[in-house]
C-alpha positions in Angstrom: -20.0 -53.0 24.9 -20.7 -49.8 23.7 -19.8 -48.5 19.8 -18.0 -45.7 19.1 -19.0 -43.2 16.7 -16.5 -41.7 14.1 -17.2 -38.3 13.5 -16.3 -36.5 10.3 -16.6 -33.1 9.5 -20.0 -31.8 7.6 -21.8 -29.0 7.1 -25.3 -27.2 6.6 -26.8 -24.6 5.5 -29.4 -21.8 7.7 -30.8 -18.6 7.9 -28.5 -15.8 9.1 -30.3 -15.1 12.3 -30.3 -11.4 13.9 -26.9 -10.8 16.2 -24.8 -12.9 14.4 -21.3 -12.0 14.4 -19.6 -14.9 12.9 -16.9 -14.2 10.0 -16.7 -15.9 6.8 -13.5 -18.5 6.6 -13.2 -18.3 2.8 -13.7 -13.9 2.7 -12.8 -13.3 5.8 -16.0 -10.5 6.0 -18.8 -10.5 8.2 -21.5 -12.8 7.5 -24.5 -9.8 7.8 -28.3 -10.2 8.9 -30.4 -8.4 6.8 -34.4 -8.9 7.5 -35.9 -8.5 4.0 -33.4 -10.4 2.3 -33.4 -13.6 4.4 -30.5 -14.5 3.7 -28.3 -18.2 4.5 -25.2 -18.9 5.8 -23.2 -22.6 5.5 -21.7 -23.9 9.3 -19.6 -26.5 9.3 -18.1 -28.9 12.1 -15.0 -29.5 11.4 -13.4 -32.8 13.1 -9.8 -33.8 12.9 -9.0 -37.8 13.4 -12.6 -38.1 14.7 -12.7 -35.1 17.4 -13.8 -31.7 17.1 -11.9 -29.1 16.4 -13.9 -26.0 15.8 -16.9 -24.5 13.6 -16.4 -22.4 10.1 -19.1 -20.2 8.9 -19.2 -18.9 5.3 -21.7 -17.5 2.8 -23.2 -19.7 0.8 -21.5 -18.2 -2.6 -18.2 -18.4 -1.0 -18.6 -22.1 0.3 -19.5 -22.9 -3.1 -17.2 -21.2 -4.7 -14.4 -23.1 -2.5 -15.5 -26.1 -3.6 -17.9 -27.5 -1.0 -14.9 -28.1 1.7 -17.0 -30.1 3.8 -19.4 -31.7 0.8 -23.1 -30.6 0.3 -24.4 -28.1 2.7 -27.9 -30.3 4.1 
């Protein structure tokens, strides 16, 4: 019998890696490399009823200042 996982919807927080061309979902601005400044970014995976639905990138000021949508960025 095999179990079924539940998924919910988390996020974490990494380095902004060179190329990336993902948009903030809280600013709507680009979320910029910048090589001396190493900067991070928070992804989340967001599920709906246990299946994913799609991914949300923000900066890490913004997440927080949304109130950590998706709990504490690990």
């Amino acid at each position: 019998m095999a179990v079924q996982s539940i998924f919910t919807s988390r996020a974490v927080a990494r380095y902004i890696e060179a190329g990336n061309t993902a948009t903030c979902a809280a600013c709507k601005l680009p979320v910029k490399f910048r090589a001396k400044s190493k900067l991070q970014q928070v992804i989340a995976n967001v599920y709906n009823d246990g299946v994913w639905e799609r991914v949300e990138h923000y900066h890490v000021d913004c997440y927080e200042n949304a109130g950590r949508p998706y709990g504490l960025a690990s």
